[in-house]
N, C-alpha and C positions, 0 to 999 in steps of 0.2 A: 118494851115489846108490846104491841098493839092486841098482842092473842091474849092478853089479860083481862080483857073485860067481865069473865063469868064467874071469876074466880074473887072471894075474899081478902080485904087487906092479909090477916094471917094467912090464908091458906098460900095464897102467891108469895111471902116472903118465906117460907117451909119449902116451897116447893123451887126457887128460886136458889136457895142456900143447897139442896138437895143436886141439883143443874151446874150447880157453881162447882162443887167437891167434886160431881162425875165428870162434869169438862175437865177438871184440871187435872187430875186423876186418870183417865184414858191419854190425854192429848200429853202427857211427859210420860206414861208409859210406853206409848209408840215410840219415843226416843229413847228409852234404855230405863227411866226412871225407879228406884226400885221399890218406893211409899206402897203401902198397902191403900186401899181406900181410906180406912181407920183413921192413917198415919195423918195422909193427906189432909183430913179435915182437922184432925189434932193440933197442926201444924196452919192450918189458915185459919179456922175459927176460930182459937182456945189461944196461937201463938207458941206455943210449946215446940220443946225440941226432942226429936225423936233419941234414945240413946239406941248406937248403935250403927244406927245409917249414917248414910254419907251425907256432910254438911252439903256439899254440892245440891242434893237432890231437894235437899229444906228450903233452900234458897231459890230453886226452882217453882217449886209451889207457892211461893210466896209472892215471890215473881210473876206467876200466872195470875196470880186474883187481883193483885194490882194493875195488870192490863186488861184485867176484864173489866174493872171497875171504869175503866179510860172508856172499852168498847162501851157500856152502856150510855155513858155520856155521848160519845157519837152518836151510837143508834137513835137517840130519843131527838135530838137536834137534828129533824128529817130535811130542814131548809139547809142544812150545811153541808157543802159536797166535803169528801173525802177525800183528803189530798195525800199527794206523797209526802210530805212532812209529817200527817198524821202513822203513815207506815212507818217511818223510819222511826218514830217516837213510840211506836208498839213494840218494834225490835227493843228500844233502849229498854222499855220498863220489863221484857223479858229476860233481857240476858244482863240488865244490872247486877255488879259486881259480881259477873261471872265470867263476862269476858270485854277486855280493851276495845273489841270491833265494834258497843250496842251500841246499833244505832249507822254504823259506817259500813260503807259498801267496800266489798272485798276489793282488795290489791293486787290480789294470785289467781291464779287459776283455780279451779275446784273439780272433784270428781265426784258422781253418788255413787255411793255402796251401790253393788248389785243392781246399777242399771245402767239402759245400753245408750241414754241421754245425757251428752258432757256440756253442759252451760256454757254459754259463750264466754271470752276473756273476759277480764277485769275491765279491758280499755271499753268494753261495748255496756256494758252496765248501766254508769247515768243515762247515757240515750235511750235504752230500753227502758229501765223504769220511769225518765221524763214522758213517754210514751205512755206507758203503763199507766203514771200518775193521771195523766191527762184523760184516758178511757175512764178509769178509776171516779173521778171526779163527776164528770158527765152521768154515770152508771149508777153513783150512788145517790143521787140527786131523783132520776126517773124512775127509780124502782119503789121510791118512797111514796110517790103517786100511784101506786096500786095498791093491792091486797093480793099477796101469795097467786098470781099469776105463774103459769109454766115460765113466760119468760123472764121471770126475776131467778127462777130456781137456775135458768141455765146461765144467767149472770153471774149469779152467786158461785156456781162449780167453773166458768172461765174465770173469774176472781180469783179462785185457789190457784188451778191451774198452769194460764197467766204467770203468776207472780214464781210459783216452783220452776217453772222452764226458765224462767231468769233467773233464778239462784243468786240473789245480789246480795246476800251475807254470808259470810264463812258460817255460823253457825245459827242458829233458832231459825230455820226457813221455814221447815214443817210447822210449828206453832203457830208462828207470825200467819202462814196460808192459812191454817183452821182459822182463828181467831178471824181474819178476813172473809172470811166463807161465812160466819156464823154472824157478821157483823153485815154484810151483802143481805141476810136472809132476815136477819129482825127487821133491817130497814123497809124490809117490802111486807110487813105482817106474820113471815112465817117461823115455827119456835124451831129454835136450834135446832144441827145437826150433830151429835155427838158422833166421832168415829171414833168403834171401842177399838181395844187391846186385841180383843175376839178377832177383830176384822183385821187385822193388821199385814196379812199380804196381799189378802182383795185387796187392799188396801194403795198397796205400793203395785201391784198388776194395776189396775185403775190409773192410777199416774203416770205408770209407763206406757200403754195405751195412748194417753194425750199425751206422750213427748214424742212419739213417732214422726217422723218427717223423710223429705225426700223423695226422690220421683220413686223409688220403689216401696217407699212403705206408708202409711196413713197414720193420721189422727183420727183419734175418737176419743169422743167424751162421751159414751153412752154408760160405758161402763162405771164411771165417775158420779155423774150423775144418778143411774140407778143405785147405785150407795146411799149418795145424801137422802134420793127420795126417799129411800129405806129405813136410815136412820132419824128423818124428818118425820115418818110416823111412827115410830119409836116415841120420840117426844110427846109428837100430840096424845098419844096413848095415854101418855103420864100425865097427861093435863086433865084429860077426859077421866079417868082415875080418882085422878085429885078433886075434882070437881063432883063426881058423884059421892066419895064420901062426904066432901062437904052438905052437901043434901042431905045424906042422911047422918049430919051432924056428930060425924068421928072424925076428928082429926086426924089429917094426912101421917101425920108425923106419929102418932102415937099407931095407927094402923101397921106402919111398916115396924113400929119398937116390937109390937104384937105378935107380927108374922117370920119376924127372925130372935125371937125368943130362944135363950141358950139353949136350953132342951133340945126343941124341935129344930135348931141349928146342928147340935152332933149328932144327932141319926143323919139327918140330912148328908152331912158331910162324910159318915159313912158309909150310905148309899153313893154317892157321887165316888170315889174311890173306887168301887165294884164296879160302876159304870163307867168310868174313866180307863179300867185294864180292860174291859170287855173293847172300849173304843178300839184298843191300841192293840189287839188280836185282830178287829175288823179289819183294819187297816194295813195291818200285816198277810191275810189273804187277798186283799189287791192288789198289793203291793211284788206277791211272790209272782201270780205270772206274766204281769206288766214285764218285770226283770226278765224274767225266761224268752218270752214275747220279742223285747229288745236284740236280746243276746243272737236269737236266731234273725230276725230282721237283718240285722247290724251286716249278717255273715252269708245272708242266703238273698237278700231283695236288694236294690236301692233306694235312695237316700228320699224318693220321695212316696215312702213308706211308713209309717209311724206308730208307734205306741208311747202315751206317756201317762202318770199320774201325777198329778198338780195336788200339794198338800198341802190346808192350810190348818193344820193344827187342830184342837178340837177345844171346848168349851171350858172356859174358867169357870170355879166353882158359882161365882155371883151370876152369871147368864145362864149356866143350867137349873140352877133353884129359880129364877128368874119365870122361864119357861116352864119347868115345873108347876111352879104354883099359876101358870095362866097364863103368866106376862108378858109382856114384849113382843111385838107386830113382829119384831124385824129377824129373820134367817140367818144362820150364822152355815158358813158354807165350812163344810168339811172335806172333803176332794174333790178333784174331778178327775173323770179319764176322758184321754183327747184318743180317737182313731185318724187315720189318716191312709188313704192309698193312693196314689194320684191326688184325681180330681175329687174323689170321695171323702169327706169328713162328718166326724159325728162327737160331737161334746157332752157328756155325759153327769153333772150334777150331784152331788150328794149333799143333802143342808140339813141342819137341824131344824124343826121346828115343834110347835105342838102335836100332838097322835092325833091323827083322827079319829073320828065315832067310831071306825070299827076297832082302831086301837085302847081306845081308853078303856081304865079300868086294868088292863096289862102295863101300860107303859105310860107315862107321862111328856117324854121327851125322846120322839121319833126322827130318823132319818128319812130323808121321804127323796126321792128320783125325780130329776128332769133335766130336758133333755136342751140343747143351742137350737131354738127356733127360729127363721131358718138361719142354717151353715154362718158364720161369722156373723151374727149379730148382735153377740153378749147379749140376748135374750134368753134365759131359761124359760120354756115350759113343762108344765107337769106333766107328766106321760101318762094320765088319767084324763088329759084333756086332748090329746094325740091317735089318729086311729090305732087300734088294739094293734091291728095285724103290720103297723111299722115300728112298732116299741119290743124291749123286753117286757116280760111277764114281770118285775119285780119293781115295784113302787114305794113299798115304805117296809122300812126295818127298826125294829125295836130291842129293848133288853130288859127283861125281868129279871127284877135285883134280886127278888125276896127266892126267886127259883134259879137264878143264876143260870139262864136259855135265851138263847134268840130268839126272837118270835119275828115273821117276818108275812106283810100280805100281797100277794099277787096283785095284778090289778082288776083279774076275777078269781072272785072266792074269799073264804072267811081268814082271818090271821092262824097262823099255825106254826108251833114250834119248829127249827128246823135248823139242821147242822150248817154252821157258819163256812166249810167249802161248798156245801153242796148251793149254797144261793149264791155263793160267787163265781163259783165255777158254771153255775148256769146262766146269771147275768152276762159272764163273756162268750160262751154259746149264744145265746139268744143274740147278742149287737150284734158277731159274726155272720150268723147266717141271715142275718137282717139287710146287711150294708154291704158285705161283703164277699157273700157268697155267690159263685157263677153256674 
């Protein structure tokens, strides 16, 4: 990877081994994996076998460093296009002795889980990927003569993409597309994209998005894209990190042994526990008049009328300590609510991020609002950057563990404790009479 110039032999090989355990570790928990982080590096670095778990999932991670070791070899050999042999040889060293097919294009037909995109037959496959291959090729070659240009990154997310809409293995598709995604983006200067665990229905919304087709519905890779950008400064974060302590002469490696110190790890994980039920009460005052909302819809309007909440789970313990103590560019989305009357729509946001100035000190790790800027554009903005008099009043929400209260701040005025229906039941007044009132 070419982003390495600033950084020390050791400090890039700590930092590198550190990329290595969170790739493999995100990218086989998106598929069901069930390694801890812990387990994961236990199991690639050390060789060991986890008792307990499932051999399958050992052999998975073992499986991932070995093709990552392949990717780097490609990456660094910037005069050598990328060929379809080289994919099908990623497949093999993934799904070695796990399944008959690595490396062979399926025979059957296939479905995905939970989405509304059915890959074409078996018979269409080689053509499509000789196709693929051939873009592929050309792609990986020209990207290499830049430096982190927008258009390598949108290379790099049609590389995923691309390859997922053809589905031309029965099994490791997901992997095989990160792993190519991530190999698209070294080749052009830029450091990985990790797609966490966190993310994991943006995630597949994002993919569904770009498999849309047909005269009545579109594709779009914006959505997909604004991920990777996202989780692309996520990384350089960790570089710029790693780099400033190397300046001031602490090691990468022994900083993080530091700051997740047993101690200071179970209050942590105590706290997060308080915070994680508080989550799941918020969520459950959304949640009640969306349903109410529905039910009368459903019975009293038509169909193109709408209320919905879109849930994507909320923070594993490692990204809200994460966040906590500073870290991590990147927003980890916790719902959204869609409006819909006709022609009127309004998309609604909820992400975690760090508290602002006026939060901190009460809360470390805030929900903050914003809003689809404009109507269908997978664009979020912040509705502090939105006029007052088209937004709701309520912009970011917090939870004080140690007082066990919501704190929640307008978008004028100081933060102020306040009962969890009453800012939800006013956020849906306020959209209402905002968008929808006559």
């Amino acid at each position: 990877m070419r982003i390495q110039g600033s950084l020390s032999p050791e400090v890039l090989y700590r930092i590198r081994k550190h990329f290595r355990i969170k790739n493999i570790y995100h990218s086989n928990a998106i598929e069901g994996n069930v390694l801890a982080v812990g387990e994961t590096r236990q199991v690639v670095e050390h060789g060991l076998s986890v008792a307990g778990k499932p051999q399958k999932d050992q052999v998975e991670a073992r499986n991932l460093s070995r093709a990552l070791d392949y990717l780097e070899d490609l990456a660094g050999n910037h005069r050598a296009p990328i060929t379809e042999i080289d994919v099908r040889h990623i497949h093999t060293l993934v799904l070695e002795g796990l399944s008959d097919g690595a490396g062979v294009y399926r025979s059957v037909p296939v479905t995905i889980t939970g989405s509304e995109h059915t890959p074409s037959g078996p018979e269409s496959v080689p053509g499509q990927m000789e196709e693929f291959g051939q873009w592929l090729s050309h792609e990986s070659v020209q990207v290499a003569d830049h430096f982190a240009e927008v258009s390598d990154l949108l290379a790099s997310a049609v590389t995923h993409t691309w390859f997922v809409t053809v589905h031309p293995f029965i099994d490791g598709n997901g992997r095989v597309a990160r792993l190519l995604l991530n190999l698209m983006l070294m080749r052009s200067g830029f450091p990985i994209a990790i797609i966490t665990k966190d993310d994991r229905i943006r995630y597949y919304d994002a993919l569904e998005a770009s498999h849309a087709s047909g005269i009545s519905r579109t594709c779009d890779l914006t959505p997909f894209i604004e991920l990777v950008a996202e989780s692309i400064e996520e990384s350089l974060e960790e570089y710029e990190a790693a780099a400033k302590e190397q300046r001031d002469q602490t090691e990468w490696a022994t900083s993080l042994a530091e700051r997740f110190a047993q101690t200071e790890r179970i209050s942590v994980e105590n706290e997060y526990v308080v915070w994680k039920n508080a989550m799941g009460l918020l969520k459950s005052y959304f949640q009640q008049p969306v349903q109410i909302f529905k039910q009368f819809l459903s019975n009293q309007v038509g169909p193109d009328t709408k209320l919905d909440l879109k849930d994507f789970g909320t923070l594993e313990f490692e990204k809200y300590s994460s966040l906590r103590s500073g870290d991590s560019a990147k927003r980890v989305w916790f719902l959204r609510v869609d409006f819909q009357r006709g022609d009127i729509s309004a998309r609604y946001l909820f992400s975690f991020g760090h508290a602002s100035y006026a939060m901190q000190g009460r809360c470390d790790v805030t929900l903050q609002v914003a809003r689809e800027e404009p109507p269908d554009s997978f664009h979020y903005e912040s509705i502090e950057h939105i006029r007052p008099t088209d937004t709701p009043q309520l912009a970011e929400i917090g939870y004080e563990v140690s007082k066990e209260r919501f704190v929640v701040r307008m978008r004028s005025g100081r933060p102020r404790k306040m009962g969890v229906k009453a800012f939800t039941n006013q956020f849906f007044e306020d959209v209402i009479s905002i968008h929808f009132d006559v």
